[in-house]
C-alpha atoms as one frame of an Amber mdcrd trajectory, in Angstrom:
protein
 116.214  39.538 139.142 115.728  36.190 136.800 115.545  36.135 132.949 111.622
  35.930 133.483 110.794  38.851 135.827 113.218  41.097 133.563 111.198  40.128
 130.550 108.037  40.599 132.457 109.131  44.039 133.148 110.010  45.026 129.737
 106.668  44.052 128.704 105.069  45.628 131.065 106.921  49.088 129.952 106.560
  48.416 126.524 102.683  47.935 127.135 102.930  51.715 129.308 104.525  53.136
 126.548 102.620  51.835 123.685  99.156  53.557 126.159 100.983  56.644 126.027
 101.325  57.181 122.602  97.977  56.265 122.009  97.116  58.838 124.471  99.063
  61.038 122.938  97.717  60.207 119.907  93.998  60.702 120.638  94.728  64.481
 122.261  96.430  65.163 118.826  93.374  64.346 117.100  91.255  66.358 118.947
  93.128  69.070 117.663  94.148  67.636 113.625  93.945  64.320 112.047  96.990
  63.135 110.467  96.820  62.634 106.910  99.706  60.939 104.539  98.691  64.062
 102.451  98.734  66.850 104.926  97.079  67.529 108.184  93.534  67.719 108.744
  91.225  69.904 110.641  87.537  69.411 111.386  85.270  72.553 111.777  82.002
  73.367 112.736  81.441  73.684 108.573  83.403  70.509 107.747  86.771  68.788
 107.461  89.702  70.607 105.745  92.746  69.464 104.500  95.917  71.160 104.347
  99.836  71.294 104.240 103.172  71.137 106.112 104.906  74.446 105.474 108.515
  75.884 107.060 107.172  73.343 110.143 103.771  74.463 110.495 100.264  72.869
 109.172  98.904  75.722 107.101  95.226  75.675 105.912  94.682  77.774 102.765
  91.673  79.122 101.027  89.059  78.180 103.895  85.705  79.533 102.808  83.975
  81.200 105.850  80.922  82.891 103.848  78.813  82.357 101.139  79.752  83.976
  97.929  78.346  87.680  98.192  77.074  87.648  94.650  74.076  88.351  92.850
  71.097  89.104  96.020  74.191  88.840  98.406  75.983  92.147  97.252  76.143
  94.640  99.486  74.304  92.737 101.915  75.935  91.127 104.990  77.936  88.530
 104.618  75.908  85.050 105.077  77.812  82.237 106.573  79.328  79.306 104.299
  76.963  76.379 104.394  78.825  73.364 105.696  80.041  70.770 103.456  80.366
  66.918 103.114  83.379  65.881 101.714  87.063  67.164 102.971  87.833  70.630
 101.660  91.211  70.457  99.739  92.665  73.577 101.989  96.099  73.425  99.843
  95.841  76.924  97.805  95.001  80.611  98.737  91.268  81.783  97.836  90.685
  84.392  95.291  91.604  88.102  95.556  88.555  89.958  96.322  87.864  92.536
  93.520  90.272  95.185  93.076  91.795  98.387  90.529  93.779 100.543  92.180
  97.104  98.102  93.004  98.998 101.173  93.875 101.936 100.079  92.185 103.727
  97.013  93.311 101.609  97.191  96.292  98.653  94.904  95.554  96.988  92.529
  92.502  96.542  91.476  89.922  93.341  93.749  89.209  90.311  91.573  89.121
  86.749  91.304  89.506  86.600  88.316  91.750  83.045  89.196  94.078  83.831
  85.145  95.687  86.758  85.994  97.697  85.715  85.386 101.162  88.355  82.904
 102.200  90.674  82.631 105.504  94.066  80.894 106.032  94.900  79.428 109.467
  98.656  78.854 110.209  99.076  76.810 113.359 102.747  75.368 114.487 103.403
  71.394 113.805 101.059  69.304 115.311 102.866  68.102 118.073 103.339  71.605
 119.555  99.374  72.619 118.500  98.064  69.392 120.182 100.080  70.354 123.423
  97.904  73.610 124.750  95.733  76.284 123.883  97.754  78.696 121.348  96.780
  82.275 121.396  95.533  83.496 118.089  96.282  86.263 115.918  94.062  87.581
 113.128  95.584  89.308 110.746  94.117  92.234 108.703  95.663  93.012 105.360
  96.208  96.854 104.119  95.571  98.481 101.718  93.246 101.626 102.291  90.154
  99.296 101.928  90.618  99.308  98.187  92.753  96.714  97.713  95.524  94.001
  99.026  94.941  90.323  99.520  95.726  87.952 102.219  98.182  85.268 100.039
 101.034  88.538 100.760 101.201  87.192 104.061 103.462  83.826 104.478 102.363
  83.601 108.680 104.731  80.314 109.215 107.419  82.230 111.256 104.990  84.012
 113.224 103.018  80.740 113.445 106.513  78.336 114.537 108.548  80.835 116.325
 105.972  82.748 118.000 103.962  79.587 118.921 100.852  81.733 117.661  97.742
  80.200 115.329  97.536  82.891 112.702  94.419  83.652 110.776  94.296  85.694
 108.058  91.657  87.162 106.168  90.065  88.116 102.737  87.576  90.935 102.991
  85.271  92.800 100.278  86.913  96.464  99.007  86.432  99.089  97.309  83.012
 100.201  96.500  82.578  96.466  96.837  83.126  96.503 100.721  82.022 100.162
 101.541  78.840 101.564 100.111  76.092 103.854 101.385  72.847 104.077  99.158
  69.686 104.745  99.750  68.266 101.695  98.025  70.577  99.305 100.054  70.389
 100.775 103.547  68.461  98.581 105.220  69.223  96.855 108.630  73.092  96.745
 108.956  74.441  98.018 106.088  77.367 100.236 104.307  80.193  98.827 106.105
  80.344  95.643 104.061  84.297  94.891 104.492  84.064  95.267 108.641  81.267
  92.966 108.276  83.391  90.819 106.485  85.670  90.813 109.118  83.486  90.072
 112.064  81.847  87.374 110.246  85.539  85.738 110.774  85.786  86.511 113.899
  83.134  84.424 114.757  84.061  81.612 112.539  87.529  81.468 114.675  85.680
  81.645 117.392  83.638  78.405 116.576  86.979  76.671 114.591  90.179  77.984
 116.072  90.241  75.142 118.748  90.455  72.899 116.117  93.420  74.139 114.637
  95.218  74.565 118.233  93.818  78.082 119.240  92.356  79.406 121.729  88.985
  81.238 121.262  89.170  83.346 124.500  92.428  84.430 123.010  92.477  86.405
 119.734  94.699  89.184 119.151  93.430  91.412 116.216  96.021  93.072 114.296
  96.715  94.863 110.922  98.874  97.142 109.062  97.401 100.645 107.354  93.778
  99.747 106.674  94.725  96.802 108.799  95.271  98.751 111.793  92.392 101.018
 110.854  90.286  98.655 110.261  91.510  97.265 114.046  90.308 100.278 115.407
  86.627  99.326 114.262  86.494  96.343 116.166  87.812  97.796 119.273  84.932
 100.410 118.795  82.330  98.400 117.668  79.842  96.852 119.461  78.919  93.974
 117.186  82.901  92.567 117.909  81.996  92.605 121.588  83.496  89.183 122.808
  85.925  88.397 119.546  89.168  90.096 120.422  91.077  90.146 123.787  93.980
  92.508 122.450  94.690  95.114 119.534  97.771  95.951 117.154  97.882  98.717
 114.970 100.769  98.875 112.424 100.427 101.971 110.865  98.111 103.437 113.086
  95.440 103.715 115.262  92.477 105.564 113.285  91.369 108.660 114.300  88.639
 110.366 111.880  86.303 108.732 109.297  83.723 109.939 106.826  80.346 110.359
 108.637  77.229 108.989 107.349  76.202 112.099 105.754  79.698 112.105 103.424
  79.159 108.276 102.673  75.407 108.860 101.503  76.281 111.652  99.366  79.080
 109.536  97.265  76.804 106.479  97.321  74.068 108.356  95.792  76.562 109.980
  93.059  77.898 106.401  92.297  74.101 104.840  91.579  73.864 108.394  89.358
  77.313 107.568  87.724  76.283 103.760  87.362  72.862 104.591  85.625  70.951
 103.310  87.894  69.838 106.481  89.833  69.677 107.618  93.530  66.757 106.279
  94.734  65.377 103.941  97.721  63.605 101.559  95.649  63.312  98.157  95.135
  64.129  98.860  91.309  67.387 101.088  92.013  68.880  97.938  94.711  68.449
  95.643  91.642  70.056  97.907  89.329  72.609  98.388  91.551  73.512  94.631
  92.156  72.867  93.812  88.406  75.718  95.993  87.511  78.920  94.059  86.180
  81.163  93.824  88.691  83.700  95.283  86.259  81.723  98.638  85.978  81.454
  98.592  89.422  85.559  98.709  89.559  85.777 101.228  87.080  83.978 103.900
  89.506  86.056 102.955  92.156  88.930 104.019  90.626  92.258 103.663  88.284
  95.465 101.551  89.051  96.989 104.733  90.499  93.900 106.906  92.404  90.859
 106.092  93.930  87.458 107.262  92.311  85.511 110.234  93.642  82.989 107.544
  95.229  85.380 106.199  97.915  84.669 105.704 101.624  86.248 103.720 103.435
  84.892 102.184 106.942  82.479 105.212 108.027  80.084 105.932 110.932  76.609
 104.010 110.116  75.420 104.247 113.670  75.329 100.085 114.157  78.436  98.474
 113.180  80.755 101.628 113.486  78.681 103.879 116.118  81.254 106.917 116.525
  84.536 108.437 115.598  87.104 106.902 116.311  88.712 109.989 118.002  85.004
 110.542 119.989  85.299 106.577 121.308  89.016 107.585 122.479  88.626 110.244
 124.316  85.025 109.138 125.663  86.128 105.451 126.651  83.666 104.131 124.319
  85.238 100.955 123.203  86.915  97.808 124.642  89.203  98.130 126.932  91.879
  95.573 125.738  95.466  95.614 126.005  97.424  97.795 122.303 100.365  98.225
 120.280 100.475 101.008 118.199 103.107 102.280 115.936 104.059 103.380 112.588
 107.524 103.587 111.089 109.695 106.739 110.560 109.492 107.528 107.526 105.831
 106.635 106.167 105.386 108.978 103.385 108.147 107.443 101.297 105.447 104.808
 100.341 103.248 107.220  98.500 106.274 109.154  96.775 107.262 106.012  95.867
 103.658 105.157  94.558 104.133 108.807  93.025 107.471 108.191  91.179 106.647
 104.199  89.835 103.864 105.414  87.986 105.624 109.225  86.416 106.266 108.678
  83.007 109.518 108.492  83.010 110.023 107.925  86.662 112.001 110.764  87.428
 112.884 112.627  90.988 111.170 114.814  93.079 112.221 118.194  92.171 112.364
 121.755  94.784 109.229 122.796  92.854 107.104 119.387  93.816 108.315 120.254
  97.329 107.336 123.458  97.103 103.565 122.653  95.332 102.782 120.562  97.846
 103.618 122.450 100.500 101.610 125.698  98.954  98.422 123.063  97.643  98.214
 121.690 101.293  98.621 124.361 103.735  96.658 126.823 101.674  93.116 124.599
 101.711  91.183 123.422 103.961  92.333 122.368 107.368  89.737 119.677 107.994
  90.458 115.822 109.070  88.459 114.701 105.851  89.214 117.223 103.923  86.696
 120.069 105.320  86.582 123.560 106.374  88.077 125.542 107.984  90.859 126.856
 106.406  94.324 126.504 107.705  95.262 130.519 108.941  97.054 132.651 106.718
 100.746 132.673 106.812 100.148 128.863 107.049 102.376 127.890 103.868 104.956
 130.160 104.876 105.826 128.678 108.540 105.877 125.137 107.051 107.976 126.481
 104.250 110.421 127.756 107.190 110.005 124.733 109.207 111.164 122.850 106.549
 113.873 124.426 104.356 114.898 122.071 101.574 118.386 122.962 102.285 118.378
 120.680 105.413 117.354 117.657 103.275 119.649 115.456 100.718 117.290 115.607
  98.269 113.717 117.286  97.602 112.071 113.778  98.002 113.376 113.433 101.586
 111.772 117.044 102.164 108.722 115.580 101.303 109.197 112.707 103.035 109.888
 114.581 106.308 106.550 117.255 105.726 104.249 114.481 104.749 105.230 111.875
 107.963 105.769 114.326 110.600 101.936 114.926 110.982 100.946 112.028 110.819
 103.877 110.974 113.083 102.611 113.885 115.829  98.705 113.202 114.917  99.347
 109.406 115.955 101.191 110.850 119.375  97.717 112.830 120.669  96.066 110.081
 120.448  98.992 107.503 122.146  98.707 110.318 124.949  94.701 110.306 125.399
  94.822 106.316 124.819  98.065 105.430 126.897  96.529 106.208 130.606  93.322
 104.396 129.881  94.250 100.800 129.042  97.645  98.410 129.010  99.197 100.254
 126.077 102.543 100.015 124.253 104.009 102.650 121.071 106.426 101.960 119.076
 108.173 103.409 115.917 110.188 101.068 113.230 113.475 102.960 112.469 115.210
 100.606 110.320 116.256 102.635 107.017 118.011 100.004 105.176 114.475  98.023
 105.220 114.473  96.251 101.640 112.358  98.026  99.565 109.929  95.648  96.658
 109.495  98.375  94.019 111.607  98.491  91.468 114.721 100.585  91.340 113.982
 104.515  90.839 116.005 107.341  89.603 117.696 108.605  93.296 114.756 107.121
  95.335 115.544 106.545  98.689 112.759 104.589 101.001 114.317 104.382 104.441
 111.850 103.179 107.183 108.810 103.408 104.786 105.290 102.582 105.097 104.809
  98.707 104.833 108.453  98.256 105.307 107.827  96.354 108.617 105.749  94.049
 107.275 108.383  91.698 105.881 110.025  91.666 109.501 107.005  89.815 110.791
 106.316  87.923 107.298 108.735  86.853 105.745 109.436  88.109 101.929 106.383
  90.367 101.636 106.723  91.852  98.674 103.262  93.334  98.130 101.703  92.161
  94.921 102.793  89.877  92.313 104.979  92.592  90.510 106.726  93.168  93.566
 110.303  91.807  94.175 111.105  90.041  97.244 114.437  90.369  99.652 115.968
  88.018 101.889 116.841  90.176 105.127 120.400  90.535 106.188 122.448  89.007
 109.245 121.040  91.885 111.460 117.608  92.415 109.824 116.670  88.990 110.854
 117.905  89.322 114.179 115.218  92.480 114.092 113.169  90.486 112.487 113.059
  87.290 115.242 112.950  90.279 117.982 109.830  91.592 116.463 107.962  88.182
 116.061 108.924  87.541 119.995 107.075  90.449 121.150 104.565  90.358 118.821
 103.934  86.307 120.384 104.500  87.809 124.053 101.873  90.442 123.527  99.167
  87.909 121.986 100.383  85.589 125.284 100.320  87.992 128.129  99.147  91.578
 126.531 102.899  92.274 127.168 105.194  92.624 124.118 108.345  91.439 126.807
 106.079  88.578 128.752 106.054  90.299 131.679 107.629  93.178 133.004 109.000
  96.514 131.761 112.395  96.184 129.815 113.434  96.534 127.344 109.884  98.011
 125.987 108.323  99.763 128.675 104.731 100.864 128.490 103.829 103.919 126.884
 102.197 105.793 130.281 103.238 103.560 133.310 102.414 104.614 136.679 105.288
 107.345 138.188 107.145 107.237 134.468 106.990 109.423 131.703 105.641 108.146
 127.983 108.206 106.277 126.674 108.196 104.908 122.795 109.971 101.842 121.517
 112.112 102.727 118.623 112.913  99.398 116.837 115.759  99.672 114.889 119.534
  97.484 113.498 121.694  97.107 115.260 119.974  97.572 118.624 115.969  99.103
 119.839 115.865 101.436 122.163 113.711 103.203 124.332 113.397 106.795 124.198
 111.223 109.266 126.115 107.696 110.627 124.610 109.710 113.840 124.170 112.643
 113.013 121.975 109.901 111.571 119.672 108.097 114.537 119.474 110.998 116.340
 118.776 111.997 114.179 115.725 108.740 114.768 114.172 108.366 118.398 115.369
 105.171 118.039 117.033 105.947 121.099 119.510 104.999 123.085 115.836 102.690
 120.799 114.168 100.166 120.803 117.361 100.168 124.476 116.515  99.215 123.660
 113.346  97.223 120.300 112.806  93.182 120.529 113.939  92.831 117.368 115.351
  89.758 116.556 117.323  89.855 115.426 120.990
């Protein structure tokens, strides 16, 4: 070949290559456009701005609704007006307004009604610009009274897992959850779940933008999270903006009814001086209160206030029960994880012993107390009659001598999970044959723990403990101290993420097939649970779970609707 023609050619495949990048170039920027400063995004709304993080382009603060203030309290959220200019998306929104922090758990207290804010974590650009990510949208806990989405550092989930991960501020409290004659009108009461949806629809008009794919979103959350989860699956107003369901901490089951809602909305508008009434005069009352006042009836930095809900049933945007949807097929039929870890009521007697003054242990006679104060009253799901039979205290007492335990705490540990532990099984039974459905339960005791040290505390697998597995360094609040996991942690840690990604891929936490995790009811097996756990997860049979909890007694026990 002469001097010329090689020339030629190298020309020629210079020009090729220079088209390719260029074509390259333009299907990255349908997705972001590169900034010097950080990458960019354009939405429906308007262009945001945001930064490189641990390898992925992380959005921050992203307002999705207008600021429910002044008329917009405890209406429905109102979607964010769109905006000119690029939106600096470089720092976390406020924390929606809070009290009770539970310890380390959540804060700083505030009374912050603009909070509604999302955060979008999508992998580097080359990898977003590549294919349509699943998404996951991530629900913070907190029993609906507090937490805050800037816990959550979604980069591994976001890098490793190949995911877009969206996570969420949502009204709280009394804030997010109110029932009142004056303000029931149209959709109303379940302000937070609102919230939510309201998000969901914004990632379903943005997420492509970012690298997602709209027609698959993966809602997830932890506690109230995974409560909270459990709406949308049942309700019929998030019709069309999830494809599959995780519930950390676990599925729901019963919730106040409308009835129980009214009657501690009316006594907070009595408390609050402003009266019980459905008039025009009472609503303005109501939303003229300062927002501090309205905080201070929804309780102190350790309890919730007599006025509390929660998500109830208000007929439109949560129709049922939970349990009623379950075992009636009411609700979407979309592939779950469910699980909780081992040891969940460590978290509360941990709650319990940060805030004793002085923090000292659990003694036989707490043990006993709560044994006697629990199985002595009513037997109800929400606290209602009937009674639990006589003899009640005394078989639990049996059931449960403190002699088999290390320590009184861990006796109350073990009697406080267990029912929960068997409660969550019924309804992995009645749920497992009806849709693609996978249960786990997080065994790792040497989980780091974020509170503070306490006098002989051990927390084991507690509640929350998990989260830091999935994101790295939670650490609750900003009083709670963070831990780097250890050599096998992590390995948990990067096994957890993988399924996590494979279930928001396929609706399969392995990809595809059964092994290791095999689904909770499949054809011609029997229920099988995943325990995750260092050094190695297993699998073990529906039975040997029940057994570790004993839910042979506690079914004997427990009312629980079906």
């Amino acid at each position: 070949m002469s001097q010329e023609s090689k020339q030629a050619r190298r020309a020629w495949a210079g020009r090729r290559a220079l088209s390719v990048v260029v074509a390259a170039g333009a299907a990255l920027a349908a997705h972001f456009a590169i900034a010097a400063s950080g990458p960019r995004a354009v939405t429906q709304e308007g262009t945001v701005e945001g930064v490189y993080k641990n390898g992925a382009a992380v959005f921050l603060g992203i307002p999705y609704a207008e600021p429910p203030v002044g008329d917009l309290r405890w209406e429905p959220p109102k979607r964010k007006d769109a905006w000119k200019s690029i939106l600096k998306a470089t720092a976390f929104g406020p924390t929606c307004a809070q009290i009770t922090t539970l310890g380390v758990f959540a804060g700083p207290a505030n009374n912050n009604e603009d909070c509604l804010y999302l955060n979008v974590f999508s992998p580097n650009v080359e990898s977003a610009a590549q294919s349509k990510l699943p998404v996951l949208f991530w629900i913070h806990g907190g029993g609906n009274v507090d937490g805050e989405s800037n816990d959550y550092d979604a980069t591994k989930l976001a890098v490793q897992g190949r995911l877009v991960v969206v996570t969420v501020n949502y009204r709280l409290n009394l804030m997010g959850f109110l029932s009142h004659p004056a303000l029931n009108k149209g959709k109303f009461g379940n302000y937070g779940i609102m919230d939510q949806q309201l998000a969901l629809n914004w990632v379903k008009r943005n997420v492509a933008a970012f690298g997602g794919d709209k027609n698959n979103v993966t809602v997830g959350g932890q506690s109230a999270g995974a409560s909270d989860t459990g709406m949308h699956v049942i309700s019929p107003l998030s019709k069309g903006l999830l494809d599959r369901a995780i519930y950390e901490s676990s599925v729901p089951s019963t919730i106040p009814t409308a009835d129980i809602a009214l009657t501690r909305g009316k006594a907070f508008g009595v408390a609050a001086k402003c009266g019980d009434g459905a008039d025009t005069k009472t609503a303005k009352c109501l939303r003229a209160l300062p927002a501090s006042k309205v905080l201070t009836l929804s309780g102190t930095q350790s309890a919730n206030g007599p006025y509390i809900t929660g998500p109830f049933v208000d007929g439109a945007v949560i129709p049922l029960q939970p349990w009623e949807a379950w075992s009636n097929g009411q609700f979407a039929h979309v592939p779950m994880m469910n699980g909780r870890v081992q040891d969940e009521a460590n978290f509360s007697l941990g709650i319990a012993e940060y805030f004793k003054k002085p923090r000292v242990a659990f003694t036989a006679d707490d043990f006993t107390t709560y044994v006697k104060t629990t199985y002595s009253g009513p037997a109800g799901p929400i606290n209602t009659p009937p009674n639990y039979p006589a003899g009640t205290v005394e078989k639990v007492l049996a059931k449960y001598p403190l002699y088999a335990y290390a320590s009184p705490q861990l006796a109350l540990d073990a009697v406080q999970t267990d029912p929960g532990a068997c409660r969550a099984r019924h309804y992995d039974r009645i749920l497992g044959p009806q849709t693609q459905y996978y249960a786990y339960e997080f065994q790792d005791r040497t989980a780091p723990f974020y509170f503070p040290k306490m006098p002989g505390f051990q927390a084991l697998a507690y509640h929350t403990a998990d989260i830091q597995y999935l994101f790295p360094l939670y650490h609750g609040g900003p009083e709670g101290i963070p831990h780097e996991l250890n050599r096998l942690q992590s390995r948990l840690s990067d096994q957890l993420v993988q399924a996590w990604a494979s279930f928001a891929y396929t609706g399969n936490p392995n990809g595809q097939g059964d092994s290791p995790w095999p689904r909770y009811a499949a054809k011609g097996g029997k229920p099988t649970v995943f325990a995750q756990n260092i050094p190695v997860s297993t699998a073990i049979t529906d039975a040997q779970f029940s057994a570790s909890h004993k839910c042979d007694f506690w079914e004997k026990i427990l009312i629980i609707p079906d």
